[in-house]
DRENDO-772294 format. One line per 5 residues: number of its first residue (from 1); for each residue x, y, z of C-alpha. Coordinates in steps of 0.001 Angstrom, whole numbers, plus 500000, padded with zeros to 6 digits. Layout:
N
NUM = X/Y/Z; ... $
END
This chain:
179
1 = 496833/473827/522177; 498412/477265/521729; 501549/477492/524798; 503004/480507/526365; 505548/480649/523716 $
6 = 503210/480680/521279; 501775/483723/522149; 504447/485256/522793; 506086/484897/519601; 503034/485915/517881 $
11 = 502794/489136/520152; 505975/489589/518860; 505435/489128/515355; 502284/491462/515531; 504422/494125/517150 $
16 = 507376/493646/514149; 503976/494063/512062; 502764/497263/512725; 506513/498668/513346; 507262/497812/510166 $
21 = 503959/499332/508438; 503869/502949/510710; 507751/503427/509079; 507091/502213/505585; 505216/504215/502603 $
26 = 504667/500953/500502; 503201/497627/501469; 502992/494570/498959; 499494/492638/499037; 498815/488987/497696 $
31 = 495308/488274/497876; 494874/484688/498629; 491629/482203/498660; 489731/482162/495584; 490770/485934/494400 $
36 = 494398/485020/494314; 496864/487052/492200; 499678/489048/491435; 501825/490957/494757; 500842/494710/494348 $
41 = 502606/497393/496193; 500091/499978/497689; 500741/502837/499479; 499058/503016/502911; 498786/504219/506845 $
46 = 498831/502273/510284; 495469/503100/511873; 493862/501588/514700; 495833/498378/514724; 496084/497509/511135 $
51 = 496918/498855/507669; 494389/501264/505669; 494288/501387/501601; 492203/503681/499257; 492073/502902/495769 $
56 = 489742/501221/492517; 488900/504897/491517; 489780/506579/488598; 493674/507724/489038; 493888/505528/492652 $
61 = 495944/502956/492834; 493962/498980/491975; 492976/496571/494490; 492120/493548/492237; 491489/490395/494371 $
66 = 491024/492037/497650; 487226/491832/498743; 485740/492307/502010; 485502/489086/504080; 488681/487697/502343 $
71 = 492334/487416/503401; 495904/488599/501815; 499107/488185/502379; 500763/491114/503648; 504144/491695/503613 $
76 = 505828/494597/504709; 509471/496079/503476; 512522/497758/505842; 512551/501375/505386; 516389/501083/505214 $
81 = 517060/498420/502762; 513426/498587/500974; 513577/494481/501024; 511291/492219/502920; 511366/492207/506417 $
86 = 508046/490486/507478; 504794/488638/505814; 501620/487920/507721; 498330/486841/506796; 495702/490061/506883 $
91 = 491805/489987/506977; 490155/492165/504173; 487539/494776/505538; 485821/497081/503271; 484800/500269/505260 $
96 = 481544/501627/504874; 481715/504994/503186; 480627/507836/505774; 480765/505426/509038; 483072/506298/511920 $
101 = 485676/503808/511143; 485650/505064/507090; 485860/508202/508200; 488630/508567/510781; 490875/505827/507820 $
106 = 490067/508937/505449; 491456/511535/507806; 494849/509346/508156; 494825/508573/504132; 494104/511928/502947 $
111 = 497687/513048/504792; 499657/510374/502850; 498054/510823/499511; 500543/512532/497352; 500177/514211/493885 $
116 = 496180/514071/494568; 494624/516712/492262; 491937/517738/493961; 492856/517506/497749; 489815/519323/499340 $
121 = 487623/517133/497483; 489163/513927/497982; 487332/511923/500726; 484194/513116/498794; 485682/511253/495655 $
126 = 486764/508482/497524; 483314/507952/498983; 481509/507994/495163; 484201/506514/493290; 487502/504561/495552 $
131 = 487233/501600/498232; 488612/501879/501361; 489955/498823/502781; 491383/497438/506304; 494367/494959/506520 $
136 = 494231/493513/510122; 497266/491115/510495; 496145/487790/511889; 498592/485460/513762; 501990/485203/513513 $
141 = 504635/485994/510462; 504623/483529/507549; 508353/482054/507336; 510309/483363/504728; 509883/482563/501267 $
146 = 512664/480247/499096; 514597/481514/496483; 514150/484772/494587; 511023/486261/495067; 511502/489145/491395 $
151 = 508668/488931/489094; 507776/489907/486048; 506434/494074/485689; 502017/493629/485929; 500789/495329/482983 $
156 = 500069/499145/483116; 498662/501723/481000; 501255/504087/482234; 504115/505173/479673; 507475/506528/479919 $
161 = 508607/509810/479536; 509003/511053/475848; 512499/512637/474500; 513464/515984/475770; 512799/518164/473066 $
166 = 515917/519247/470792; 515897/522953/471845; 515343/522467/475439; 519128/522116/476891; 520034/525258/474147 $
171 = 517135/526491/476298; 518270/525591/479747; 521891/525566/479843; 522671/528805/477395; 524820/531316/478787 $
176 = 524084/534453/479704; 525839/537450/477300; 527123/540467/478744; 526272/543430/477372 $
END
């Protein structure tokens, strides 16, 4: 039997939710069920009462685990401090590429996308190649986790930056001669 309280607190939790998600660039994602794995941090946007992702596509952020009809954990940081401020379970929706609800998820994404390199042709991308997932936050927050909650670095294909090349500060920082 859910009380008065209940819903209350789970109003506010909700509320602390989406807060949380329309001030912060970077969620972290747990998929949970039978696709469990690894916390990911996506980028994403607040739309229409719950949080929007676009990746799987060649140079897009992954989304291993996280299939339509499943759930996640989803736990969003403070803007301040970056650390956790609240965790919720989510629902998984995959939008339909070219339906209203894909479509007006891809008008708020393609703002928040940075570093795209091909901006005009993006949704179009998305649509061929990317998924497009909703996040909608179901009940109230999880309580907070014990202990330390660092991990390990995933595996990536990305690399560091090589050394600056010998002549570049000569290059760079050389003085100007009068003449």
């Amino acid at each position: 039997m859910t009380t008065a309280g209940d819903k209350t607190d789970e109003l506010f939790d909700r509320a602390l939710v989406e807060e949380a998600a329309k001030k912060s660039a970077l969620v972290w994602v747990r998929p949970t069920g039978s696709a469990q794995g690894p916390e990911r941090a996506l980028w994403h946007v607040w739309h229409d009462g719950a949080v929007c992702v676009a990746g799987d596509g060649p140079g897009e952020q992954p989304l291993p685990g996280l299939a339509d009809g499943g759930q996640a954990v989803l736990t969003v940081r403070s803007k301040d401090k970056g650390g956790r401020l609240v965790s919720c379970r989510a629902a998984v929706t995959e939008l339909t590429a070219g339906s209203d609800a894909w479509e007006e998820a891809v008008g708020e994404l393609k703002g928040k996308r940075l570093n795209a390199p091909d901006a005009e042709e993006m949704p179009r991308r998305w649509a061929r190649e990317c998924r497009v997932l909703r996040l909608e936050p179901l009940g109230a927050a999880l309580p907070a986790p014990e202990g330390a909650l660092a991990a390990a670095p995933l595996p990536t294909a990305a690399t560091t930056r090589e050394p600056v090349p010998a002549a570049l500060p000569r290059l760079l920082f050389r003085r100007r001669r009068r003449g």
